[in-house]
KOLMILUM-182062 format. One record per residue (C-alpha): x, y, z; residue number from 1. Coordinates in Angstrom, 2 decimals, m for minus. Layout:
% KOLMILUM-182062
MIMAR      east     north        up   resi
MIMAR         X         Y         Z    NUM
...
% end
This chain:
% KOLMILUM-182062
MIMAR      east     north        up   resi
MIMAR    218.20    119.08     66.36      1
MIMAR    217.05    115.65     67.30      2
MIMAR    214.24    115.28     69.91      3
MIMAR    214.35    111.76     71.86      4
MIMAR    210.83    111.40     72.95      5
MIMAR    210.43    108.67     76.51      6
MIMAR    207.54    107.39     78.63      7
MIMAR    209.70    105.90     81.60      8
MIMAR    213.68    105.74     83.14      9
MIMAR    213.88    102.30     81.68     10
MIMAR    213.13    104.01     78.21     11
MIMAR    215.78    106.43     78.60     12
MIMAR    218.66    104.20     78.72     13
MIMAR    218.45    103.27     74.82     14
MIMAR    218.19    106.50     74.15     15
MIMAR    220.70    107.91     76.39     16
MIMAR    223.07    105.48     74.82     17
MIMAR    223.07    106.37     71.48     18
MIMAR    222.86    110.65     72.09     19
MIMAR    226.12    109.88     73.86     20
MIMAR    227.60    108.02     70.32     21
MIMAR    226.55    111.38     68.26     22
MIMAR    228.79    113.74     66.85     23
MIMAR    229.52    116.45     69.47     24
MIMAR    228.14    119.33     67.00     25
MIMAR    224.67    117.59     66.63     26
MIMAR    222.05    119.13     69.28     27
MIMAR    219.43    117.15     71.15     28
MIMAR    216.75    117.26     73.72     29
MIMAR    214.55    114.86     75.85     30
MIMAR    210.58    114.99     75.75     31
MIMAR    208.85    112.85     78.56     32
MIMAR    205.24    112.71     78.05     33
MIMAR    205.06    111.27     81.33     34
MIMAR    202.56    112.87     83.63     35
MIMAR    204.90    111.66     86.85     36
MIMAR    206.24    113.96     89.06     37
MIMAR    208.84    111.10     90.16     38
MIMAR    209.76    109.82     86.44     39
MIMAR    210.09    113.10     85.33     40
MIMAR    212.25    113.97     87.57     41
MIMAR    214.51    110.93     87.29     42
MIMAR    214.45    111.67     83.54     43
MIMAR    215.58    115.07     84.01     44
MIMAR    218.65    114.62     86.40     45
MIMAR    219.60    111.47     82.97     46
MIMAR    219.47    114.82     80.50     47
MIMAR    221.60    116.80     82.81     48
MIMAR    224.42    114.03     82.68     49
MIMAR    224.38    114.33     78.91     50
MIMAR    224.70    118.46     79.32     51
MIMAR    220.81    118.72     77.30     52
MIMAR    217.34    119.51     78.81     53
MIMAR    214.49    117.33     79.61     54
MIMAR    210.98    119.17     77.90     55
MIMAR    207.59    117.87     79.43     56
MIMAR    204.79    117.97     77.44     57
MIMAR    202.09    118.07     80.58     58
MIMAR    204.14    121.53     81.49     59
MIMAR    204.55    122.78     77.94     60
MIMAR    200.55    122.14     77.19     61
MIMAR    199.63    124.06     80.48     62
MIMAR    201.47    127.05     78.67     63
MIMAR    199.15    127.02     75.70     64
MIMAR    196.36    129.35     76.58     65
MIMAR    192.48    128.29     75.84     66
MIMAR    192.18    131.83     73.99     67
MIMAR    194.99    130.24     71.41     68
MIMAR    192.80    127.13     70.71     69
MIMAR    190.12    129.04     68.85     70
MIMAR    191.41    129.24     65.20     71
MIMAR    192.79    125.77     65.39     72
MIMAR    190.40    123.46     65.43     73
MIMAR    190.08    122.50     61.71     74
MIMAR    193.88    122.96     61.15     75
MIMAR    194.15    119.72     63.13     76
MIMAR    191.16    118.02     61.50     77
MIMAR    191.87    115.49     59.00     78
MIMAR    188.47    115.59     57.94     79
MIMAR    185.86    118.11     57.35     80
MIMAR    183.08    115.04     59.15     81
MIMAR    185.05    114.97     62.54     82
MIMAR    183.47    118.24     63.18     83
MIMAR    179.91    117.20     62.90     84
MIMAR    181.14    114.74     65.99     85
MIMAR    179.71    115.53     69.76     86
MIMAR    183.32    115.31     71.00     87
MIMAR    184.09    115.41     74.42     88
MIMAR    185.25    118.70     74.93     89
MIMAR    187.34    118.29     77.41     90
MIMAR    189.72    115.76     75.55     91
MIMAR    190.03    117.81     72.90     92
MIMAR    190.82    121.02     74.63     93
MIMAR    193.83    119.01     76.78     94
MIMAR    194.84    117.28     72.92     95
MIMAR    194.60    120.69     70.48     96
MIMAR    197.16    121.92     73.92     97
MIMAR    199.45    119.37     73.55     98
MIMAR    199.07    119.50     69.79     99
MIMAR    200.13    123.01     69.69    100
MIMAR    202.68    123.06     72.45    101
MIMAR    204.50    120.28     70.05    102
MIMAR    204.44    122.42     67.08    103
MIMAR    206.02    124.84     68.70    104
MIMAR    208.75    123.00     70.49    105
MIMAR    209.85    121.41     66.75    106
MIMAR    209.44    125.07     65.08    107
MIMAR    211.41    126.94     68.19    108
MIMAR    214.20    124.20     68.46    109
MIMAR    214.70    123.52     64.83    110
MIMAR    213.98    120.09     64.39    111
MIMAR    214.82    117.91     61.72    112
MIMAR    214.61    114.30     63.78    113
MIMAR    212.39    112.79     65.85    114
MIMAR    212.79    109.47     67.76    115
MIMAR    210.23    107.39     69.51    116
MIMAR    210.46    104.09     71.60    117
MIMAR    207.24    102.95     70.14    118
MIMAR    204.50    105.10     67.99    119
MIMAR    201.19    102.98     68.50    120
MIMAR    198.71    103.18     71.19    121
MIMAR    201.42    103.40     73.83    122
MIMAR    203.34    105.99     71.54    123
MIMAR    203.14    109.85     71.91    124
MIMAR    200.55    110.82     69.76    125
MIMAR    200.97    114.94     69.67    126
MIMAR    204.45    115.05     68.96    127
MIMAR    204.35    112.35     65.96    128
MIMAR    201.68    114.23     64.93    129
MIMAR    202.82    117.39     64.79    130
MIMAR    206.38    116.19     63.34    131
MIMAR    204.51    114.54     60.36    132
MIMAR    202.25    117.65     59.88    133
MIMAR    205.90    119.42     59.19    134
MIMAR    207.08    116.73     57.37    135
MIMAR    209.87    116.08     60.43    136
MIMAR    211.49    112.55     59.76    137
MIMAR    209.93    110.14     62.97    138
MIMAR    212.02    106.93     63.46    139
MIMAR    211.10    104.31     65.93    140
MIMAR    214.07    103.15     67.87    141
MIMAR    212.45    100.57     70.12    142
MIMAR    213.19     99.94     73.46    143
MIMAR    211.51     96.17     74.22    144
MIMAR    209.73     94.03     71.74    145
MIMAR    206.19     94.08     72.24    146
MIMAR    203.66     92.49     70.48    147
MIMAR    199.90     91.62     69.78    148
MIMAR    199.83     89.24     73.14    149
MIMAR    200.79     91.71     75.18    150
MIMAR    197.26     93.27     74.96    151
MIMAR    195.46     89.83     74.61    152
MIMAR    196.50     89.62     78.09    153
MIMAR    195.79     93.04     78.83    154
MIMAR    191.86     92.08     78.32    155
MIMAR    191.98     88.68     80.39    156
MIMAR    193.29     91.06     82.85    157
MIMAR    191.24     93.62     82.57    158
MIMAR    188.14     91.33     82.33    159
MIMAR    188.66     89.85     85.44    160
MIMAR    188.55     92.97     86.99    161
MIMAR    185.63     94.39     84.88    162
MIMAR    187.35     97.25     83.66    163
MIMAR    187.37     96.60     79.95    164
MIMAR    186.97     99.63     77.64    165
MIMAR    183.42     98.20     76.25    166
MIMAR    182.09    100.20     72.99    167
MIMAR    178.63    102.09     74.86    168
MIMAR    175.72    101.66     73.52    169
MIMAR    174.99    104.78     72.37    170
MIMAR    175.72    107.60     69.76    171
MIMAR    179.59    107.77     70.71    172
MIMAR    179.86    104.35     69.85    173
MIMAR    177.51    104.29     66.87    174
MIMAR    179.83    107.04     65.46    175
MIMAR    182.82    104.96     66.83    176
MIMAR    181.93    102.06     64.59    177
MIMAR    181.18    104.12     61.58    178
MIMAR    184.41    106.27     61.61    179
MIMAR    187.08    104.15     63.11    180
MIMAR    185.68    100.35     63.33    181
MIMAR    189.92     99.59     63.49    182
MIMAR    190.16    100.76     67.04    183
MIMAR    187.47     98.21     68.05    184
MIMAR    188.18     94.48     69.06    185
MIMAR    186.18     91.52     69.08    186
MIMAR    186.50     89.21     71.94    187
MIMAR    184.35     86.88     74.26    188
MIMAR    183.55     89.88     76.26    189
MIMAR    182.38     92.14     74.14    190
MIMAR    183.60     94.64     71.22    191
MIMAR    186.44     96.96     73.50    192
MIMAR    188.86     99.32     72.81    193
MIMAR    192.66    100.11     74.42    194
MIMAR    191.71    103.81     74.86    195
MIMAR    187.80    105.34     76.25    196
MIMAR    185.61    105.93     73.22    197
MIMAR    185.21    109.14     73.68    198
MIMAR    189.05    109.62     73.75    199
MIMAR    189.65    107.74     70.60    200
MIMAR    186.91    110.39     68.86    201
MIMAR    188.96    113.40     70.34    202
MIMAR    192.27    111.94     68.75    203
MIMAR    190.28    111.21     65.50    204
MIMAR    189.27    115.31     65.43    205
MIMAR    192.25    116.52     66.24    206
MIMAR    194.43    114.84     63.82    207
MIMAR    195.88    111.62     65.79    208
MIMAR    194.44    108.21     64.38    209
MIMAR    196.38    105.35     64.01    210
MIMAR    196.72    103.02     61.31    211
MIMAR    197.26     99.40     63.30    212
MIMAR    195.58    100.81     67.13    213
MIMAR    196.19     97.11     68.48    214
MIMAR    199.82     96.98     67.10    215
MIMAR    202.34     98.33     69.75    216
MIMAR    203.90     99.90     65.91    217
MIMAR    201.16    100.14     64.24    218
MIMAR    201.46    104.07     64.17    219
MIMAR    202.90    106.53     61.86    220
MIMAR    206.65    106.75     62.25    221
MIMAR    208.72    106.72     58.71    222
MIMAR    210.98    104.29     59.84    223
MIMAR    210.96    101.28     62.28    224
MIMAR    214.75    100.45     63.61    225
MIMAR    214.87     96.76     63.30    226
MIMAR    217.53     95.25     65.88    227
MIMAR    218.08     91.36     64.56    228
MIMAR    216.39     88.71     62.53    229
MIMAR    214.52     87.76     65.35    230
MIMAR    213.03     91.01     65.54    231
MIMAR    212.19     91.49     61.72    232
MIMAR    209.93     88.15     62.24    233
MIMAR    208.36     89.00     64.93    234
MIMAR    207.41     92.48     63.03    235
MIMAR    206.33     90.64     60.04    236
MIMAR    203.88     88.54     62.57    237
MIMAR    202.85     92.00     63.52    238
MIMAR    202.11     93.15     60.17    239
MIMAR    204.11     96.27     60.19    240
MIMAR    204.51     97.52     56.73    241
MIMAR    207.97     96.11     54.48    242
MIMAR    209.02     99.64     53.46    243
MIMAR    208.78    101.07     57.66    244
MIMAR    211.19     98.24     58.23    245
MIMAR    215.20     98.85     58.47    246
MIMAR    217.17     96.01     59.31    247
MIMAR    220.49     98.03     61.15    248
MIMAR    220.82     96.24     64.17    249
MIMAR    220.67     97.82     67.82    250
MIMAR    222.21    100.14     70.06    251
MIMAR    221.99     97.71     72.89    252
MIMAR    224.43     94.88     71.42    253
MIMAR    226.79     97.84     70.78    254
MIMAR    226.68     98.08     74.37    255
MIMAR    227.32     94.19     75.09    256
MIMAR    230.20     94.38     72.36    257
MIMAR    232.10     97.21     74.24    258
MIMAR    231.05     95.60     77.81    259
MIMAR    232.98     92.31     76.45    260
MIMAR    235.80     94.00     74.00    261
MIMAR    236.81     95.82     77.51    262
MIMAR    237.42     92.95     79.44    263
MIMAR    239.24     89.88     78.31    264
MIMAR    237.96     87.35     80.80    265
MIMAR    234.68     88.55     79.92    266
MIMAR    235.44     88.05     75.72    267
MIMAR    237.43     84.26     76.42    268
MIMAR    234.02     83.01     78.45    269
MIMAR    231.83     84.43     75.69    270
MIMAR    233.91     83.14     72.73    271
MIMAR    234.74     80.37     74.28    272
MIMAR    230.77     79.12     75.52    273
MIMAR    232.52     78.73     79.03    274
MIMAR    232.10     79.93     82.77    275
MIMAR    233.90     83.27     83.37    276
MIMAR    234.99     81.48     87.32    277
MIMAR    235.15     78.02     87.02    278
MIMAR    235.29     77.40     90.60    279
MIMAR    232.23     80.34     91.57    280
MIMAR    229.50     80.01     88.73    281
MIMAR    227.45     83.51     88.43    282
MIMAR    223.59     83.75     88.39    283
MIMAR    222.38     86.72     87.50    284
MIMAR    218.07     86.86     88.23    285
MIMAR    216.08     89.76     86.76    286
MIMAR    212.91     90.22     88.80    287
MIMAR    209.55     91.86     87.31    288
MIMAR    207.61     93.75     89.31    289
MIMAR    204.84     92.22     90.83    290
MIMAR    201.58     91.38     89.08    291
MIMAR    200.28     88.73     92.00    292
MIMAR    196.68     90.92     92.09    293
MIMAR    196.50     91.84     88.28    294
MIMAR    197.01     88.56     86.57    295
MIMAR    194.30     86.51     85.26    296
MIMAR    196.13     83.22     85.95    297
MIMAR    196.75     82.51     89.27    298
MIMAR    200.61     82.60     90.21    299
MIMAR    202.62     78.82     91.55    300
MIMAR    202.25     80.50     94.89    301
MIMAR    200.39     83.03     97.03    302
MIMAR    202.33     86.02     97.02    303
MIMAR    205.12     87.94     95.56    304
MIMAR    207.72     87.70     98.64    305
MIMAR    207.11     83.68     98.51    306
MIMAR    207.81     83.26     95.37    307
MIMAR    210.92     85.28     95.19    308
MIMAR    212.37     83.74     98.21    309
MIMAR    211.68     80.57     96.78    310
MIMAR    213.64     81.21     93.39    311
MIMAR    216.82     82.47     95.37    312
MIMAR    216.81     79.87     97.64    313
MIMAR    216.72     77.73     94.75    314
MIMAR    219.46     79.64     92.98    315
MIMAR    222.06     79.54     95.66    316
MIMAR    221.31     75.86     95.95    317
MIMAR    222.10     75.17     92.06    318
MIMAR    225.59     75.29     92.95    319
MIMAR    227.90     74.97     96.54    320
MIMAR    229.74     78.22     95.31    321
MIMAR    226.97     80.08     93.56    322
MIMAR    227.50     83.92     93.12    323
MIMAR    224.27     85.40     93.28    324
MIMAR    223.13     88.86     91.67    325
MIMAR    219.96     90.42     91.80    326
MIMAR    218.90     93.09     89.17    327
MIMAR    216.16     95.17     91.52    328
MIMAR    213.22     96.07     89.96    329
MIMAR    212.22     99.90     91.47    330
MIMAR    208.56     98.71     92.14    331
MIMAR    210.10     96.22     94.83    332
MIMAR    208.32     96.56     98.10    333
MIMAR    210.15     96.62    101.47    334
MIMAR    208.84     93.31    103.00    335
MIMAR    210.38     91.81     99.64    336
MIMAR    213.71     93.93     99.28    337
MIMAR    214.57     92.64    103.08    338
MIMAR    213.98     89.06    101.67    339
MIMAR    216.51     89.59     98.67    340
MIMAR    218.78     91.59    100.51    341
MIMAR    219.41     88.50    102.76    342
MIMAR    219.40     85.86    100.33    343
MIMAR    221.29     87.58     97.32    344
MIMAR    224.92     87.87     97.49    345
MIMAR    224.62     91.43     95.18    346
MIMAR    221.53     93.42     94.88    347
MIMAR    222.31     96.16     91.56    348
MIMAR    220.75     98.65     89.74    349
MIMAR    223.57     98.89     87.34    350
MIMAR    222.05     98.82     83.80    351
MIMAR    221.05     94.77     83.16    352
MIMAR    222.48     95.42     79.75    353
MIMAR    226.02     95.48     81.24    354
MIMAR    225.09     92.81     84.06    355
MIMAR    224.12     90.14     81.58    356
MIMAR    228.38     90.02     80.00    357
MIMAR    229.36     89.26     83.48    358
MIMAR    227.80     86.57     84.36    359
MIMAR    227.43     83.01     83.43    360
MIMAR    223.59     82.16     83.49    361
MIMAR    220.74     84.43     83.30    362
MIMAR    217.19     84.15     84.96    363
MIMAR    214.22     86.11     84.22    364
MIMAR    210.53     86.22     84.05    365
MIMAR    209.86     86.27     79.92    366
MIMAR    211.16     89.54     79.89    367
MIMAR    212.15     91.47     76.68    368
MIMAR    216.01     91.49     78.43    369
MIMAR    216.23     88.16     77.68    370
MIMAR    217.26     88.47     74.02    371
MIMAR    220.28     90.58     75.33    372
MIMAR    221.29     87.21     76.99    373
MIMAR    220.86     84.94     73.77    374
MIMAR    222.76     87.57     71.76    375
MIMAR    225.35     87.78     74.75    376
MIMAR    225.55     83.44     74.40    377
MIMAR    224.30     82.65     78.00    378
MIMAR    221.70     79.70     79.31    379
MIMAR    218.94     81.42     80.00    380
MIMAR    216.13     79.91     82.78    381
MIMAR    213.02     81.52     81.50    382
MIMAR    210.43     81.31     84.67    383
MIMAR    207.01     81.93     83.77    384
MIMAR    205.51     82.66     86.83    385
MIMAR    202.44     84.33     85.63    386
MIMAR    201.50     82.09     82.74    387
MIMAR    201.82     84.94     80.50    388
MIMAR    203.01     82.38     77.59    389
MIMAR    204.12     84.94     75.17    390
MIMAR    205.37     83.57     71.72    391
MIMAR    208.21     85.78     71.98    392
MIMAR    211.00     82.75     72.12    393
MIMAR    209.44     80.37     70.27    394
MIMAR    212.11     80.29     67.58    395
MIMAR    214.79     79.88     70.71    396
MIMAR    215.08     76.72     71.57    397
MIMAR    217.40     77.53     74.13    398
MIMAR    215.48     79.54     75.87    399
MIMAR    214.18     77.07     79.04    400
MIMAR    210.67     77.91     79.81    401
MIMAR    208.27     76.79     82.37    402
MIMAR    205.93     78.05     84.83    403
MIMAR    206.80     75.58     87.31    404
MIMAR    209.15     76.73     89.79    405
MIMAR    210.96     73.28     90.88    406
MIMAR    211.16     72.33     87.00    407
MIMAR    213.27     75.65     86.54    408
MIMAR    215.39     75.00     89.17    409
MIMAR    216.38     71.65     88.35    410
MIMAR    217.55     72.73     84.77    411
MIMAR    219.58     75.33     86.58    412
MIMAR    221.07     72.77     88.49    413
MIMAR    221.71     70.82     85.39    414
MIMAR    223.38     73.59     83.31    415
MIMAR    225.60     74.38     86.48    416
MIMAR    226.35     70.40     87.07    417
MIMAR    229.91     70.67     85.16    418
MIMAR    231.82     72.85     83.40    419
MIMAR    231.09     70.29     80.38    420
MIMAR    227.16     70.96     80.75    421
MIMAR    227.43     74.56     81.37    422
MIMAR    229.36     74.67     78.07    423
MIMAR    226.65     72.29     76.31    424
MIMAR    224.33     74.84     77.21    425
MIMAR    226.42     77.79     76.44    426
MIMAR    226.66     76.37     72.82    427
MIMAR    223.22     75.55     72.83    428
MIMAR    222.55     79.62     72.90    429
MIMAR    225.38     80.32     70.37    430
MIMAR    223.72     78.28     67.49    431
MIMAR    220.75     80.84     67.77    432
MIMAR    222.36     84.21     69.46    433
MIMAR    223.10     85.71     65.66    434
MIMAR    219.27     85.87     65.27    435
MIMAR    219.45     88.04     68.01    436
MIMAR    221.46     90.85     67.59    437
MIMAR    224.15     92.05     65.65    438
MIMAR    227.36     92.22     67.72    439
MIMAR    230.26     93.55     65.06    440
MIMAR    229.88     96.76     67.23    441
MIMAR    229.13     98.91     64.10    442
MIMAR    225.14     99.27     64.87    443
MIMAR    225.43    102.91     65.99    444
MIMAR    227.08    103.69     62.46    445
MIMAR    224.12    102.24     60.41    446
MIMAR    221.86    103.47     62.88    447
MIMAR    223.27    107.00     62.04    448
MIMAR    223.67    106.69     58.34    449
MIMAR    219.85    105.71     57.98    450
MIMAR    219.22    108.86     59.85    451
MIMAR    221.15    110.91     57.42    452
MIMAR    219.65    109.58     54.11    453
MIMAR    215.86    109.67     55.30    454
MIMAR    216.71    113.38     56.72    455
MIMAR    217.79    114.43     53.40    456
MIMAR    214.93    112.61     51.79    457
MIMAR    212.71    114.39     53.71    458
MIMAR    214.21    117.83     53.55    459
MIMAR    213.75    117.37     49.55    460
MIMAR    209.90    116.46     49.92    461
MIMAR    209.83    119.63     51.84    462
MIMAR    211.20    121.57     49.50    463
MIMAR    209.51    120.33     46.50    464
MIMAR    206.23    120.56     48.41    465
MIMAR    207.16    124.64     48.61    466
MIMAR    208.41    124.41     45.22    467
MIMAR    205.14    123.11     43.95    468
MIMAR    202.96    125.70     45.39    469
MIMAR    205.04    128.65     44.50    470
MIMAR    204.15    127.08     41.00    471
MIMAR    201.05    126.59     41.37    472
MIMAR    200.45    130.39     42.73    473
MIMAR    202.65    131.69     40.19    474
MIMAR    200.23    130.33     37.73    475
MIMAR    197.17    131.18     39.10    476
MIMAR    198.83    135.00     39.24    477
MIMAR    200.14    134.86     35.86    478
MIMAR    196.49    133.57     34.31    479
MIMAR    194.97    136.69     36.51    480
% end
């Protein structure tokens, strides 16, 4: 049994697509630990396509009853000093729940495979936790990139806003600093933390530290799915360990590969660095949602609506015959869906994974979707409009970056000019797309087989764990 563990609906859609590739005798299950009514539900209608269930741990933990909790506090405790600690209480009543309620979902279902998008900070602590406690193989298939900057911009955010996770001035954070000094952060505001102290000291006594706490996989997982040679850099920056790392390519460029294999117009414009319609160029613009009131840096222009009727108005004007398609984000307000609605020739919520082959050149907002266009060969216009200036591209020349709106434009306009420039650009991408993914369509396969050897490596340390200590106790009975 393989459990797929997912935070949100965009998470899913890796996932989904490889429990559809598995051999029809191998069982599986989701686990959202998603406390949304909404993206639960969502989540559960995507496991009833794929004839499994959808497990929540929020209902499962409610199950576990407070009498149960008694026995098991030092079961979970790494160490015998974590219960000395004044530990909020209530934390680690709602943790030991989950912690239990995952040990018996992997004992009850028979697990021999977990799978996690990510297992740092943002990763699902109780289950990992539990499946290393059993010795259950964890393997992080992951479903963006993130990295380090991510959170650096979490605390100019934050700081603007005065809600920083400061370490108190007090015994929680004295203990903080003498127990777990790797969860804290020095900045120009102040020593912080991702999580509430007192959370971080309930995780600590119940069994669920974390190695790297500001690495978004800096947790425990046995193995780290590493997509391209883009990816295993941008790891390396990250300082995940050598031996977590697997290069076996992705899921995702599986799915490009089959998108283009399946239509030949689709395959001659890829191979080819060409348009797919000479004579109607397609634009394909991914929006984010909205930070306009969370950003630190103040966006090109006052609000969300304005901006994004300025960069479709911009689009259709790259080109007399422009075919315009908008991939919707779901947190899209109304006043803003009206103004894409009339300005966008397509509005989809088809998976951008299969939008990206069918199109010529893609726009975005330094998204993590954009190295499924380098990998795919198209010209991608990278529009930065909320400064976040991630080093994410850096080694991708190709990619066209720029926070100015006008500047963007124009090199769309430029790129679009000819079918000569479009295919100067389109080459452009194809010098770098190999670092990007691995599109010989056989990703799934490796994918699988590195399951299957790490499972069987596992199931031996299992066994020679019980083999050991029916040793040792056969000594101990034989000497008595």
């Amino acid at each position: 049994m393989i459990v797929f563990a997912v935070y949100s609906v965009s998470q899913i859609r890796i996932l989904e697509e490889f429990a559809r590739r598995l051999p029809k005798e191998q069982t599986y299950l989701f686990f959202s630990f998603n406390d949304t009514e909404g993206v639960n539900h969502q989540l559960r209608q995507s496991a009833g396509k794929l004839n499994t269930r959808l497990e929540v741990l929020q209902e499962l933990g409610l199950k576990i009853q407070k009498s149960t909790l008694k026995n098991l506090v030092r079961k979970f405790e790494p160490n015998p000093q974590f219960r000395k600690l004044a530990v909020n209480q209530t934390y680690r009543e709602l943790l030991l729940k989950q912690a239990v309620a995952c040990e018996q979902l992997l004992e009850q279902n028979n697990v021999d495979i977990v799978v996690v998008c990510e297992d740092g900070p943002g990763g699902c602590a109780p289950l990992i936790a539990a499946a290393k406690r059993r010795n259950i193989l964890v393997v992080e298939m992951p479903f963006g990139i993130g990295e380090m900057r991510d959170y650096e911009n979490y605390i100019d955010n934050n700081a603007q806003k005065n809600t920083l996770n400061l370490v108190p001035e007090n015994q929680t954070g004295a203990v903080l600093r003498e127990l777990a000094p790797h969860w804290i952060k020095q900045t120009p505001y102040g020593d912080i933390t991702l999580l509430p102290a007192e959370f971080i000291l309930a995780r600590l006594a119940t069994g669920m530290d974390l190695p790297e706490p500001w690495v978004v996989h800096g947790g425990e997982a046995d193995v780290l799915l590493v997509e391209s040679e883009a990816m295993e850099r941008i790891y390396k920056r990250e300082h995940v360990p050598d031996g977590k790392r697997i290069m076996t390519g992705s899921c995702y460029a599986d799915v490009v590969y089959d998108e283009l294999a399946g239509n030949p117009a689709l395959k001659a414009a890829y191979e080819t660095s060409s348009l797919i319609d000479v004579d109607r160029p397609r634009i394909l613009i991914a929006l984010p949602p909205s930070y306009h009131n969370e950003c630190a840096q103040k966006p090109e222009f006052a609000t969300y609506r304005e901006t994004i009727e300025k960069l479709l108005v911009g689009c259709r004007e790259a080109h007399p015959n422009a075919q315009v398609t908008v991939s919707l984000h779901p947190a899209v307000q109304a006043d803003t869906l009206k103004v894409i609605n009339e300005l966008a020739d397509e509005v989809s919520e088809e998976w951008l994974l299969r939008l990206i082959p069918r199109h010529d050149v893609f726009v975005s907002v330094f998204s993590s979707t954009i190295r499924w266009a380098l990998m795919c060969r198209k010209p991608i216009i990278n529009y930065d409009m909320y400064q976040f200036d991630l080093p994410t591209y850096d080694t991708a020349d190709c990619v066209f970056t720029t926070p100015v709106l006008q500047v963007a434009l124009t090199k769309l306009q430029a790129i679009l000019a000819s079918s000569e420039a479009y295919h100067a650009a389109a080459q452009q991408v194809k010098s770098c797309s190999h670092e990007w993914g691995i599109m010989d369509g056989h990703n799934y396969d490796r994918i699988w087989d590195i399951l299957q050897k790490h499972k069987k490596t596992t199931g031996s340390q299992t066994w020679f764990r019980w083999l050991n200590l029916f040793n040792m106790r056969s000594s101990a009975l034989s000497r008595s």
